[in-house]
N, CA, C and O atoms as a Maestro MAE file, in Angstrom:
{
 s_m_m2io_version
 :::
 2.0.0
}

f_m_ct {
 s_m_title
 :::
 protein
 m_atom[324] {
  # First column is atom index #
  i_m_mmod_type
  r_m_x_coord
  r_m_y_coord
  r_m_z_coord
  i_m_residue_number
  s_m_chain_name
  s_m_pdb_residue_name
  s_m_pdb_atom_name
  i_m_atomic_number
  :::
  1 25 3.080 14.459 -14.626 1 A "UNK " " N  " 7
  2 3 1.950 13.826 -15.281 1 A "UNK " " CA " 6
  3 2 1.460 12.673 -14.404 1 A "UNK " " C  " 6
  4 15 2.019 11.598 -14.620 1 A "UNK " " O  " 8
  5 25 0.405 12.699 -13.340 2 A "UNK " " N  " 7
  6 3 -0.045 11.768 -12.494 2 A "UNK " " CA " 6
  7 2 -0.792 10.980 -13.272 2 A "UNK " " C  " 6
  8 15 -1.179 11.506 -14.316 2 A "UNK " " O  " 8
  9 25 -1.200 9.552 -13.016 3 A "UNK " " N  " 7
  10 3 -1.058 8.524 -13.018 3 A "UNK " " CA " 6
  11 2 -2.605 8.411 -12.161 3 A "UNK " " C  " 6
  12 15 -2.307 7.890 -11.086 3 A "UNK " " O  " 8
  13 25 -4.062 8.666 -12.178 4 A "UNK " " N  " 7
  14 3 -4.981 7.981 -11.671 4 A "UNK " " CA " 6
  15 2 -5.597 6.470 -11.610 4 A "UNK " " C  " 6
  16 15 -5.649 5.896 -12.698 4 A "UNK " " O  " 8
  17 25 -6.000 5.866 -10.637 5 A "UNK " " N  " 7
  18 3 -6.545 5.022 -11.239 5 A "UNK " " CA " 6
  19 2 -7.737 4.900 -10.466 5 A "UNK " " C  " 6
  20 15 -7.856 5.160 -9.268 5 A "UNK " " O  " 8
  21 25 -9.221 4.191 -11.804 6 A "UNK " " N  " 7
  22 3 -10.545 5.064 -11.224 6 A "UNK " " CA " 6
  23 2 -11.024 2.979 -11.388 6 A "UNK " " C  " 6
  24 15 -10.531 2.041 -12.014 6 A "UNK " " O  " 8
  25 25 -12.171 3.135 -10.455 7 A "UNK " " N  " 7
  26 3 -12.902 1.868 -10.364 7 A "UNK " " CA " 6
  27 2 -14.495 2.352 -11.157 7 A "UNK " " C  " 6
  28 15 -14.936 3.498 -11.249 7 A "UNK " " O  " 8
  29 25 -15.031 1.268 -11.580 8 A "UNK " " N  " 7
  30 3 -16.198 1.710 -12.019 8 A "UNK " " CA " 6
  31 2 -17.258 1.421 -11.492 8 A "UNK " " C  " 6
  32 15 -17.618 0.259 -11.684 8 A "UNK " " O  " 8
  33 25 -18.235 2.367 -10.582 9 A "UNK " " N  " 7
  34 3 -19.071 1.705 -9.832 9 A "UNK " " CA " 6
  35 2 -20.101 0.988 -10.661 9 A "UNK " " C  " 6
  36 15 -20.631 0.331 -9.765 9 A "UNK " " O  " 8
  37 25 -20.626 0.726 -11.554 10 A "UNK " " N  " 7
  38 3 -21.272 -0.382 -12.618 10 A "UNK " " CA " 6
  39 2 -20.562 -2.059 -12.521 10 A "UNK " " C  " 6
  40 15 -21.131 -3.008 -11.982 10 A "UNK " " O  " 8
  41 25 -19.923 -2.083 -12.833 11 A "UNK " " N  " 7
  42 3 -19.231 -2.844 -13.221 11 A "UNK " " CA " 6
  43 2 -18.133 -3.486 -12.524 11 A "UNK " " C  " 6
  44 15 -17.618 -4.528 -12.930 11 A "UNK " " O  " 8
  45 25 -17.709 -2.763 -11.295 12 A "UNK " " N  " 7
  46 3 -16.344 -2.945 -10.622 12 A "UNK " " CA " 6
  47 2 -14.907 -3.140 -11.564 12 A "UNK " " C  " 6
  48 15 -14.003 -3.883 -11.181 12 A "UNK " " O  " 8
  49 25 -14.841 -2.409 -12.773 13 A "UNK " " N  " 7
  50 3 -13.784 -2.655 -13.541 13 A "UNK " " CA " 6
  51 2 -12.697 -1.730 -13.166 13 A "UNK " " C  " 6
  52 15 -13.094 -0.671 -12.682 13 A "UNK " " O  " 8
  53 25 -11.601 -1.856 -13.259 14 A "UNK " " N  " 7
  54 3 -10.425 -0.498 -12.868 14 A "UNK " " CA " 6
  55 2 -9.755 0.033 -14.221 14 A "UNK " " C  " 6
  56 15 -9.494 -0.576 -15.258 14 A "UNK " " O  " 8
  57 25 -9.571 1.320 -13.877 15 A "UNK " " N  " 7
  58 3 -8.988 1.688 -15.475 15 A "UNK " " CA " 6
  59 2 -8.030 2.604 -14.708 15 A "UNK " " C  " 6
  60 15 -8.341 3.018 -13.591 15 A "UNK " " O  " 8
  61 25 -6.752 2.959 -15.350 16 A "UNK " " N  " 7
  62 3 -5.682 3.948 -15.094 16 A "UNK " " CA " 6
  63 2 -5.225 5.032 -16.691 16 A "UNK " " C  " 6
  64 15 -4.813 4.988 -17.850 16 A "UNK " " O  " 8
  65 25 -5.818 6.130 -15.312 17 A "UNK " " N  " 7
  66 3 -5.784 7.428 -16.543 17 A "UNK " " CA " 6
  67 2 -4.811 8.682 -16.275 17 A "UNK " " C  " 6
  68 15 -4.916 9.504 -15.365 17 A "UNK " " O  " 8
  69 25 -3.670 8.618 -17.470 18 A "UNK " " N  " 7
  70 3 -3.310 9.674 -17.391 18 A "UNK " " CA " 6
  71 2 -3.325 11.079 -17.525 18 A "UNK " " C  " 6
  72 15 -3.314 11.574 -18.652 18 A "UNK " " O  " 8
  73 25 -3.356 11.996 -16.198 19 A "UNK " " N  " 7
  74 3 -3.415 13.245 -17.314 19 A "UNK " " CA " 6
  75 2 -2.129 14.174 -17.131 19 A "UNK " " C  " 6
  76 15 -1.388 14.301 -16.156 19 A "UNK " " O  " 8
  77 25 -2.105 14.860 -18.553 20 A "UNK " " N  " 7
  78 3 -0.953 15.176 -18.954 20 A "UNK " " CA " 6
  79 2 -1.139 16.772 -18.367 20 A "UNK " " C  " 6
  80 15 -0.110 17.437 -18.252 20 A "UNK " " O  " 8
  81 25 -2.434 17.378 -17.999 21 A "UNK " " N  " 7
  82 3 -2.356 18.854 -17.131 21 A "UNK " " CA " 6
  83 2 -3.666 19.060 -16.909 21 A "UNK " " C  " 6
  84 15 -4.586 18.634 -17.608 21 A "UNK " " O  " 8
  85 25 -3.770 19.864 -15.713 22 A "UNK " " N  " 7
  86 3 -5.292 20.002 -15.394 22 A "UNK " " CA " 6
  87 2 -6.499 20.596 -16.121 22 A "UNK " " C  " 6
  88 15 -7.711 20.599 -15.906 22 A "UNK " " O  " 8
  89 25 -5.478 21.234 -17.321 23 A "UNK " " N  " 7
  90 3 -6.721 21.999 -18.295 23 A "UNK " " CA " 6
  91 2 -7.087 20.464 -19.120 23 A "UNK " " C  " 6
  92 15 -8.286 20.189 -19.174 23 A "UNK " " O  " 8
  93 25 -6.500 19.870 -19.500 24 A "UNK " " N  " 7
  94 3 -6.399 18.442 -20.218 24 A "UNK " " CA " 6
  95 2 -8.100 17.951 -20.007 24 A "UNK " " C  " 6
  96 15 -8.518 18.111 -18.860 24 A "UNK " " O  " 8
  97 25 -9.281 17.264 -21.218 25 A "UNK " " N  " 7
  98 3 -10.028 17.044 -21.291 25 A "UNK " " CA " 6
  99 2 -9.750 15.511 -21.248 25 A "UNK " " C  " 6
  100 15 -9.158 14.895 -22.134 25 A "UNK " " O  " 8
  101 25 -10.127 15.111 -20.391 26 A "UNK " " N  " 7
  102 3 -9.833 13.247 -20.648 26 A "UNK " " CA " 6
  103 2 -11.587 12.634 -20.526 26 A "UNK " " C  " 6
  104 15 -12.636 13.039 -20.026 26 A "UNK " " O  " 8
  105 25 -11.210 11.661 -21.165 27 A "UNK " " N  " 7
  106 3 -12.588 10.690 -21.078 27 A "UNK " " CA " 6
  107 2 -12.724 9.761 -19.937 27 A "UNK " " C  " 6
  108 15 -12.006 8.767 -19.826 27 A "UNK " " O  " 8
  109 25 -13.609 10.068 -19.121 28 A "UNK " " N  " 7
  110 3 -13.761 9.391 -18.085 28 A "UNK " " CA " 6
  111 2 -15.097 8.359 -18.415 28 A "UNK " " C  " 6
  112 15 -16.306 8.443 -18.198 28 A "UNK " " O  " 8
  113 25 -14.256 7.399 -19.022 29 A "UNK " " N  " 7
  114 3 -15.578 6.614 -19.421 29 A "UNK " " CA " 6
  115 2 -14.994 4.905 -19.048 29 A "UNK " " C  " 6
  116 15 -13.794 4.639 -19.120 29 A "UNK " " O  " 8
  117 25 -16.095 3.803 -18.634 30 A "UNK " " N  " 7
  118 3 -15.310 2.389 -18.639 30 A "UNK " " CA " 6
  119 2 -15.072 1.885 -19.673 30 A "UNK " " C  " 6
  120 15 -15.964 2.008 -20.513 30 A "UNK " " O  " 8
  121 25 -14.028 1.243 -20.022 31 A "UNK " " N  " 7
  122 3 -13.788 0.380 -20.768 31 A "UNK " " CA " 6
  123 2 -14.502 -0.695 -20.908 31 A "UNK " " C  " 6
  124 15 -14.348 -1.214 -22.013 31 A "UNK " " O  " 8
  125 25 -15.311 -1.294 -20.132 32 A "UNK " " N  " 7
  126 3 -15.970 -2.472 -19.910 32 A "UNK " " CA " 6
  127 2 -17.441 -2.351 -20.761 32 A "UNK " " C  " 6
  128 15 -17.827 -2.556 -21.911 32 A "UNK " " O  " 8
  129 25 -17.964 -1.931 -19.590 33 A "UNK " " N  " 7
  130 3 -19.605 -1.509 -19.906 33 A "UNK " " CA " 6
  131 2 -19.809 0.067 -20.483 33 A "UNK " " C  " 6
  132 15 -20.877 0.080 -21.095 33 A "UNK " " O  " 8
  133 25 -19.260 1.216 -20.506 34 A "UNK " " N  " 7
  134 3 -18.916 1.973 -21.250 34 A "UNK " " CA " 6
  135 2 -19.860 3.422 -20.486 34 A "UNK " " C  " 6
  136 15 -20.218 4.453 -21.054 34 A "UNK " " O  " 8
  137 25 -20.134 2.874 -18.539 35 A "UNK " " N  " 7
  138 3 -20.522 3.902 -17.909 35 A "UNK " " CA " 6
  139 2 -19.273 5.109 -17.928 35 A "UNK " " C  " 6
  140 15 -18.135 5.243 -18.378 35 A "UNK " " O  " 8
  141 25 -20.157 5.789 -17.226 36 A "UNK " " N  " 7
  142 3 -19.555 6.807 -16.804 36 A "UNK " " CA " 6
  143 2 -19.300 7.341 -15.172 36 A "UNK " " C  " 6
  144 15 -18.897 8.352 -14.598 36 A "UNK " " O  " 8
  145 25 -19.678 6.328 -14.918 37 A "UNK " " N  " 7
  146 3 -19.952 6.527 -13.121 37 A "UNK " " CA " 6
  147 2 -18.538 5.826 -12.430 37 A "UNK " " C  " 6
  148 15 -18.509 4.664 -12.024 37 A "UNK " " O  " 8
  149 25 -17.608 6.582 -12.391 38 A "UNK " " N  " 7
  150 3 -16.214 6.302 -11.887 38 A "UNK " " CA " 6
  151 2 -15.751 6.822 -11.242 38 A "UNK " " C  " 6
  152 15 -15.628 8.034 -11.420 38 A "UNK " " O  " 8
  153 25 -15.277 6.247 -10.219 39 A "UNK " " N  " 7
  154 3 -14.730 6.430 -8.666 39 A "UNK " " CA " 6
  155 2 -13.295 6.641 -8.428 39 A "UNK " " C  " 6
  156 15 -12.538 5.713 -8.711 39 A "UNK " " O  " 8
  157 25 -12.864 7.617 -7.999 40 A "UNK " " N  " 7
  158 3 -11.310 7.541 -8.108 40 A "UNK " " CA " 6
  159 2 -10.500 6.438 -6.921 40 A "UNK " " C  " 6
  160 15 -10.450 7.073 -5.868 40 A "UNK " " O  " 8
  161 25 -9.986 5.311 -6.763 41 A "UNK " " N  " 7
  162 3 -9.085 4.406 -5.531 41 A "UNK " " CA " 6
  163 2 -7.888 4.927 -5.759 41 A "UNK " " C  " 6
  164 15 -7.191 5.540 -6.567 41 A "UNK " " O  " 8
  165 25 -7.965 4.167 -4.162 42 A "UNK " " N  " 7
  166 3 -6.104 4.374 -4.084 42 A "UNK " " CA " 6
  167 2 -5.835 3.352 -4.531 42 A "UNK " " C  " 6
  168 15 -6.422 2.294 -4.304 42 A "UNK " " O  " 8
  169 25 -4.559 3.583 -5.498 43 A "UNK " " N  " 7
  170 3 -3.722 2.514 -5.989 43 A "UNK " " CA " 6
  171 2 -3.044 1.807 -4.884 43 A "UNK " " C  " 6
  172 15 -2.806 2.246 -3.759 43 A "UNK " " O  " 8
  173 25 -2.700 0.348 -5.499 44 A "UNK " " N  " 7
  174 3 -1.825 -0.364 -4.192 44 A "UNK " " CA " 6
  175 2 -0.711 0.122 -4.637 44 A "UNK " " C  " 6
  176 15 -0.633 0.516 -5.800 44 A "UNK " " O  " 8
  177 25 0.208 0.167 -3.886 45 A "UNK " " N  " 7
  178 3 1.396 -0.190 -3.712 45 A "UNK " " CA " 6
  179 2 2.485 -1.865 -3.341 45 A "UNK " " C  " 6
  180 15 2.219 -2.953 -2.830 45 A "UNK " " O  " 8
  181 25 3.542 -1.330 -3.849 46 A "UNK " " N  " 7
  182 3 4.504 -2.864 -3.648 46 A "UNK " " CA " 6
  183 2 5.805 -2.696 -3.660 46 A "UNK " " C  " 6
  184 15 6.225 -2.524 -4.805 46 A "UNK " " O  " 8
  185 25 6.846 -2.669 -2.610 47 A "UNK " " N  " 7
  186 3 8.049 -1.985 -2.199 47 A "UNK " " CA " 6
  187 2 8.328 -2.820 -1.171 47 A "UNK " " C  " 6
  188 15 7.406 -3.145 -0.423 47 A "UNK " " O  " 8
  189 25 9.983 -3.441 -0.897 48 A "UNK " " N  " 7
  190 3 10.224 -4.264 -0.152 48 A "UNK " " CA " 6
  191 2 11.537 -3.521 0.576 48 A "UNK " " C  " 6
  192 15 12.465 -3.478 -0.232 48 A "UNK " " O  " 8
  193 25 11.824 -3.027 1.638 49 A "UNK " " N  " 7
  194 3 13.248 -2.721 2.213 49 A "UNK " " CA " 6
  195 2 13.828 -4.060 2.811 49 A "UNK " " C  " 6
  196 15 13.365 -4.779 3.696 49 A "UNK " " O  " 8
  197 25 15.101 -4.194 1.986 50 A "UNK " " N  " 7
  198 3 15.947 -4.980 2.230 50 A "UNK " " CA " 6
  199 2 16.519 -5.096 4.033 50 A "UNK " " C  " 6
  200 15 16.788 -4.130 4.747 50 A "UNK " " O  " 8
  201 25 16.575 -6.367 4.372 51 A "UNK " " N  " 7
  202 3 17.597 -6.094 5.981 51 A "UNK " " CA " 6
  203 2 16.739 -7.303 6.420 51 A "UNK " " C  " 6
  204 15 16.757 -8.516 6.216 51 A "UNK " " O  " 8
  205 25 15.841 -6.268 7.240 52 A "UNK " " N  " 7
  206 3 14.887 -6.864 8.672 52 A "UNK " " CA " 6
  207 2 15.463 -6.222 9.795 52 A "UNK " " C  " 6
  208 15 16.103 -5.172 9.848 52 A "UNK " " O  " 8
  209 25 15.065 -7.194 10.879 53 A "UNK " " N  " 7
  210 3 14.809 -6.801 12.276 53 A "UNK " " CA " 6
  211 2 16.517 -6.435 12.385 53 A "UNK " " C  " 6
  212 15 17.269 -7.303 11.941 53 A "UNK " " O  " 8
  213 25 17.069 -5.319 12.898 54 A "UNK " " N  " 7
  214 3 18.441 -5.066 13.268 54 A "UNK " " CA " 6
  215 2 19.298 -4.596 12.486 54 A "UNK " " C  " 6
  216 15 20.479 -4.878 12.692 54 A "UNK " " O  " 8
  217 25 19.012 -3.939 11.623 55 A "UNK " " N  " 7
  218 3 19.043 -3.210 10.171 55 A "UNK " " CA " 6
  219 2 18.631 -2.242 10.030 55 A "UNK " " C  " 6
  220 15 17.791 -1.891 10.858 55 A "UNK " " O  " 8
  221 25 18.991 -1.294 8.923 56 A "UNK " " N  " 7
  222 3 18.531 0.119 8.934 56 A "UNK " " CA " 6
  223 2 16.861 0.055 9.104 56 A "UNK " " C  " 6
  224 15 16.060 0.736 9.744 56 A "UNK " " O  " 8
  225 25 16.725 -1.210 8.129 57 A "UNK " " N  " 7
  226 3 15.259 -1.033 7.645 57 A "UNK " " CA " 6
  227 2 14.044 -1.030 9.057 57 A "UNK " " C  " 6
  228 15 12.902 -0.574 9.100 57 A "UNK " " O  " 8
  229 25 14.775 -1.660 9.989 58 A "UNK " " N  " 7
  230 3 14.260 -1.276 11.271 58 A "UNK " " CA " 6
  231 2 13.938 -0.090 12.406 58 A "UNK " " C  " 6
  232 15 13.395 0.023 13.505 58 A "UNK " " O  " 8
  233 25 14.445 0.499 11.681 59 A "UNK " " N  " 7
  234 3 14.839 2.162 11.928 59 A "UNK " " CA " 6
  235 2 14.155 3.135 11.649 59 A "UNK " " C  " 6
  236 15 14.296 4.243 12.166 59 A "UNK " " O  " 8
  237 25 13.066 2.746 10.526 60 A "UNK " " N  " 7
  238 3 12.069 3.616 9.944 60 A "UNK " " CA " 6
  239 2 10.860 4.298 10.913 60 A "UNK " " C  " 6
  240 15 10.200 3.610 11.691 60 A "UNK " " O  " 8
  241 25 10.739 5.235 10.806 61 A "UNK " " N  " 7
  242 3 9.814 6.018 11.877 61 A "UNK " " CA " 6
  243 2 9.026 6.521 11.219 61 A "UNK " " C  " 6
  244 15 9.228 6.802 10.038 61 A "UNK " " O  " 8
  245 25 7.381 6.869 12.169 62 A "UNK " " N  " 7
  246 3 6.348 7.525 11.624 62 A "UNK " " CA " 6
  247 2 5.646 8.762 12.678 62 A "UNK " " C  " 6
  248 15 5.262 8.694 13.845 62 A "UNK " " O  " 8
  249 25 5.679 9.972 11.622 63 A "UNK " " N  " 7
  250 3 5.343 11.250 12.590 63 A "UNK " " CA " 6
  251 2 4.320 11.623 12.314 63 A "UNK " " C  " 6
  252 15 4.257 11.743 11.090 63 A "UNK " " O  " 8
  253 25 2.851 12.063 13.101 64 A "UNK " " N  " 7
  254 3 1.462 12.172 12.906 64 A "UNK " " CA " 6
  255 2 2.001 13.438 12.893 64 A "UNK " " C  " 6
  256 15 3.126 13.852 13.174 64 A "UNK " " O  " 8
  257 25 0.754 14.109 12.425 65 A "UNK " " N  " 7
  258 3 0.632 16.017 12.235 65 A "UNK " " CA " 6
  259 2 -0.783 16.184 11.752 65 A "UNK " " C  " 6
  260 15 -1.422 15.658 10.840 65 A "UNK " " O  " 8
  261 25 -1.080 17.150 12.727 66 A "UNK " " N  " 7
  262 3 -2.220 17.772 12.150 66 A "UNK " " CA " 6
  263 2 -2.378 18.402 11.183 66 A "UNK " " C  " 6
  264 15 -1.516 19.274 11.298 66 A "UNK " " O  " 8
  265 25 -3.047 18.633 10.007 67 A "UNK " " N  " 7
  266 3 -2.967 19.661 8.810 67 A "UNK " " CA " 6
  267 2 -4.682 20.278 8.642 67 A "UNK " " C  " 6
  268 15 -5.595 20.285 9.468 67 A "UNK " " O  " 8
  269 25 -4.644 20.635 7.594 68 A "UNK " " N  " 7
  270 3 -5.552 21.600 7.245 68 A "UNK " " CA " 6
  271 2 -7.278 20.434 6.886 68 A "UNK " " C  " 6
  272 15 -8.468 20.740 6.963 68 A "UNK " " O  " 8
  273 25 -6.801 19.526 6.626 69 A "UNK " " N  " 7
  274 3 -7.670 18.056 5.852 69 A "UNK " " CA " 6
  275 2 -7.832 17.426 7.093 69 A "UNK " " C  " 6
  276 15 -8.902 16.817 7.077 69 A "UNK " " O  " 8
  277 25 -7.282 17.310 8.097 70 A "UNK " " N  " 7
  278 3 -7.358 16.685 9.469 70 A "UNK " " CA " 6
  279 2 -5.990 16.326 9.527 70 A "UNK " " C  " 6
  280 15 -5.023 17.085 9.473 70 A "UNK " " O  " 8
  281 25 -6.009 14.748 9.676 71 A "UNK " " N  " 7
  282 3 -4.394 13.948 9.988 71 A "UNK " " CA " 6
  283 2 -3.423 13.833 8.718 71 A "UNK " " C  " 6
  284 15 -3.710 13.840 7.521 71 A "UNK " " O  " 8
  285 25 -2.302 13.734 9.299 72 A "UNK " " N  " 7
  286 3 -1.359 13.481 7.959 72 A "UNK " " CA " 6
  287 2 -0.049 12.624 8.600 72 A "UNK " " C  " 6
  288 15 0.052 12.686 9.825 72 A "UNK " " O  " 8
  289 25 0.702 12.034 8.060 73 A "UNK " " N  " 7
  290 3 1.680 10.876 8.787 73 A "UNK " " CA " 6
  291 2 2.893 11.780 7.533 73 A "UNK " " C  " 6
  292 15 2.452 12.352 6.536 73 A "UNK " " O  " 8
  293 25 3.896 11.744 7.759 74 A "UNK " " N  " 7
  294 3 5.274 11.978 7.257 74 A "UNK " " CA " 6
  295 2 6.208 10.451 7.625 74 A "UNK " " C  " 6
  296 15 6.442 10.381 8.832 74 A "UNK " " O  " 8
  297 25 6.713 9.366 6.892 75 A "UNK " " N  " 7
  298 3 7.472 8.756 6.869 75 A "UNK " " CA " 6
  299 2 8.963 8.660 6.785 75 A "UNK " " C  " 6
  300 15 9.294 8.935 5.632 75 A "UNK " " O  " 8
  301 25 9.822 8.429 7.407 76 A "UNK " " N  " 7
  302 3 11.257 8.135 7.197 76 A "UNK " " CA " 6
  303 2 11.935 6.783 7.365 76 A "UNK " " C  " 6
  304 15 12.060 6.046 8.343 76 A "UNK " " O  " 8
  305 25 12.317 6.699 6.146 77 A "UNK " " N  " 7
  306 3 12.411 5.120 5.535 77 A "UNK " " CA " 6
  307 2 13.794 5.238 5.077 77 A "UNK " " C  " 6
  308 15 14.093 5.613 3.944 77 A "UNK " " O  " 8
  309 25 14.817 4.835 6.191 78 A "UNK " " N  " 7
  310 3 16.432 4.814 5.706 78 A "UNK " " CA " 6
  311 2 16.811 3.964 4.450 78 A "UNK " " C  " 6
  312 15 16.228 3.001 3.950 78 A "UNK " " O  " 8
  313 25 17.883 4.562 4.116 79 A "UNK " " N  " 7
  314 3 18.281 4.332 3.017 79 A "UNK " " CA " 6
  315 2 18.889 5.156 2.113 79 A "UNK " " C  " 6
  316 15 18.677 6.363 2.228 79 A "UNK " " O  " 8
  317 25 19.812 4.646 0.978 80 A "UNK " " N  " 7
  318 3 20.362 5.990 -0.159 80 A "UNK " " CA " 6
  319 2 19.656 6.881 -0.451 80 A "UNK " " C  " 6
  320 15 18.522 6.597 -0.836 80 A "UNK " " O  " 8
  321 25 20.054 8.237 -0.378 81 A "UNK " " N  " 7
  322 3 19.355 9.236 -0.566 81 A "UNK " " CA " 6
  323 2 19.900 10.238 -2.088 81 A "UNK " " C  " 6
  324 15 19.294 11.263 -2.402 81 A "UNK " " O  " 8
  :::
 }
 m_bond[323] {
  # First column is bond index #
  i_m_from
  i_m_to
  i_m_order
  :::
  1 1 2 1
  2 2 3 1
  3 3 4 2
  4 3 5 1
  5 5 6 1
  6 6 7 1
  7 7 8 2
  8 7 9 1
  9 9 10 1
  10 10 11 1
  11 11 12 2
  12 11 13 1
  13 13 14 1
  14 14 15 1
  15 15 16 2
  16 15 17 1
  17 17 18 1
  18 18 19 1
  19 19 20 2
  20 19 21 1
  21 21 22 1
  22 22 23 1
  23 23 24 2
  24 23 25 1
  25 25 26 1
  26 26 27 1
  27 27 28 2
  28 27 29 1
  29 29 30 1
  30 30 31 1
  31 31 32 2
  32 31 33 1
  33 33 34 1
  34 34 35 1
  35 35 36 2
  36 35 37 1
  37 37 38 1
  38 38 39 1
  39 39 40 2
  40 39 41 1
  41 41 42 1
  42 42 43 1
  43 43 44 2
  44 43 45 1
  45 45 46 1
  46 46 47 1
  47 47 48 2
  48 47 49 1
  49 49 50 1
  50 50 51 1
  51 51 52 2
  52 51 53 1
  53 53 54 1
  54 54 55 1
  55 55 56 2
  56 55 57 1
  57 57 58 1
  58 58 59 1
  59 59 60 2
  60 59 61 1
  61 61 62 1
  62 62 63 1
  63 63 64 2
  64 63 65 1
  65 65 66 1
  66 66 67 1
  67 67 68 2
  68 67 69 1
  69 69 70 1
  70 70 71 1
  71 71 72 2
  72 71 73 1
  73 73 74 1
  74 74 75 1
  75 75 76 2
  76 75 77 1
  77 77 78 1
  78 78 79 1
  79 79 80 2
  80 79 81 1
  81 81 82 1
  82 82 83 1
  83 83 84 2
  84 83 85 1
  85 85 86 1
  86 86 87 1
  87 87 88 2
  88 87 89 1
  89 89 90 1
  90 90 91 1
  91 91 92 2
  92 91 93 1
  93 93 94 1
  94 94 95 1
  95 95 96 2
  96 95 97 1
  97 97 98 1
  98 98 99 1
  99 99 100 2
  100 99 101 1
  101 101 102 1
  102 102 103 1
  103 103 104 2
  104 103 105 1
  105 105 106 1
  106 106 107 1
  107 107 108 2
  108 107 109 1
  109 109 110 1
  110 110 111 1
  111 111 112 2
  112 111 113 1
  113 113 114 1
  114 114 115 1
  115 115 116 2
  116 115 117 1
  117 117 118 1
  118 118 119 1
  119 119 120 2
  120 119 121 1
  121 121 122 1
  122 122 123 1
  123 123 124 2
  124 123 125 1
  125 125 126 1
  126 126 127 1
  127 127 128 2
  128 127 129 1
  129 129 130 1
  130 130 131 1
  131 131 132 2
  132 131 133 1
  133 133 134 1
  134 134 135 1
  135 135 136 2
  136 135 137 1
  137 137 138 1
  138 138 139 1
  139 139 140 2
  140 139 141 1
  141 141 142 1
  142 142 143 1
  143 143 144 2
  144 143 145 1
  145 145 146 1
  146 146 147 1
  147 147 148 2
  148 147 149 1
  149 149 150 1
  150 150 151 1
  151 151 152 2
  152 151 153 1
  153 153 154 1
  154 154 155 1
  155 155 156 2
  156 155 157 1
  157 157 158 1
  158 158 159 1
  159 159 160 2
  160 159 161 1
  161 161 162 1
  162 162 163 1
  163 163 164 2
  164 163 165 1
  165 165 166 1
  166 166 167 1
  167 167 168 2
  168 167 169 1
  169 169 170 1
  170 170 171 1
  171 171 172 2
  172 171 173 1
  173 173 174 1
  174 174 175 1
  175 175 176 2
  176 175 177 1
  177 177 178 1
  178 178 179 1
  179 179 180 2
  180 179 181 1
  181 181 182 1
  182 182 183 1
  183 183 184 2
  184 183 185 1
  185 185 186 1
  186 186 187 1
  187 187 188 2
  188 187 189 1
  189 189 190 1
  190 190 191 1
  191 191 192 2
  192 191 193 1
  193 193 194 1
  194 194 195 1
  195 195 196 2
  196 195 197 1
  197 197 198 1
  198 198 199 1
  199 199 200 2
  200 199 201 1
  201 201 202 1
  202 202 203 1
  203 203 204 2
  204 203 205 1
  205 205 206 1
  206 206 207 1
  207 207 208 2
  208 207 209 1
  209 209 210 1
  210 210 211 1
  211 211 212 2
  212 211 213 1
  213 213 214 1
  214 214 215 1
  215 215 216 2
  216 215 217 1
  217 217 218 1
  218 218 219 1
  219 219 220 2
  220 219 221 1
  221 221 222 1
  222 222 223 1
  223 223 224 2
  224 223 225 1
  225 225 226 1
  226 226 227 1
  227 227 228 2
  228 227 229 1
  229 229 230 1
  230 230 231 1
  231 231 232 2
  232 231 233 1
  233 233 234 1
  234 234 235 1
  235 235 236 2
  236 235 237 1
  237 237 238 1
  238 238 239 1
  239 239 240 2
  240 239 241 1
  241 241 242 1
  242 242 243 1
  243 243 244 2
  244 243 245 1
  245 245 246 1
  246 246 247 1
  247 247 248 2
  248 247 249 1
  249 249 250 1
  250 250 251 1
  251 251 252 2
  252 251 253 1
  253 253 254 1
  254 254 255 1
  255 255 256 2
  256 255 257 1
  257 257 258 1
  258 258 259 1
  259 259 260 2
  260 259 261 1
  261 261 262 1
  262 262 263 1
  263 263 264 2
  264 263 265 1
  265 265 266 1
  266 266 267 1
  267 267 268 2
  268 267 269 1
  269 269 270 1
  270 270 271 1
  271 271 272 2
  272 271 273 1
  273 273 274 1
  274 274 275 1
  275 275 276 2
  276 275 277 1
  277 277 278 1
  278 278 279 1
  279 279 280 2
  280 279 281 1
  281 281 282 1
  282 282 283 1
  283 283 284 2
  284 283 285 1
  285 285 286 1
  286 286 287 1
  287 287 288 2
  288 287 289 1
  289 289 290 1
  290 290 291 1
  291 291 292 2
  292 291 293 1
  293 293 294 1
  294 294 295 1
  295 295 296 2
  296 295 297 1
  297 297 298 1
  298 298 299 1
  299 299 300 2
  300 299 301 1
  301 301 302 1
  302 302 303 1
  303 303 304 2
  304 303 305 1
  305 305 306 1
  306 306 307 1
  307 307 308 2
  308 307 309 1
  309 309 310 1
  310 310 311 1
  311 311 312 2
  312 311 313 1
  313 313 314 1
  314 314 315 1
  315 315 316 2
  316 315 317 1
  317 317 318 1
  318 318 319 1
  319 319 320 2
  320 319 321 1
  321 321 322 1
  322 322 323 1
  323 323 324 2
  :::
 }
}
């Protein structure tokens, strides 16, 4: 069950909408001003790996790849698995 979250181009308000499956009818409407003209963003993120410099957390690598959409990055971020 993903977790969107849409900006409203009216208004600049953000709203986060769940949907529970793709047949699923949701209301894509603002909360604010009560358009309908909504933009899907990327959510931020906020995640801290413990260590620093000389530590696993230093260790983390990033691999480019071409795909079907253009670029794509694959991350490896040590740690319990």
């Amino acid at each position: 069950m993903p977790i969107y979250e849409f900006q409203c181009a009216d208004c600049s308000e953000k709203k986060e909408i769940l949907f529970r499956s793709s047949d699923e009818k949701v209301e894509m409407k603002c909360d604010k001003c009560g358009s309908e003209n909504l933009q899907r963003v990327l959510s931020s993120t906020n995640f801290s790996i413990p260590g620093g410099a000389g530590s696993d957390a230093s260790k983390a690598t990033c691999q480019s790849h071409t795909c079907s959409g253009g670029s794509c990055a694959t991350y490896d971020i040590p740690g319990p698995r």
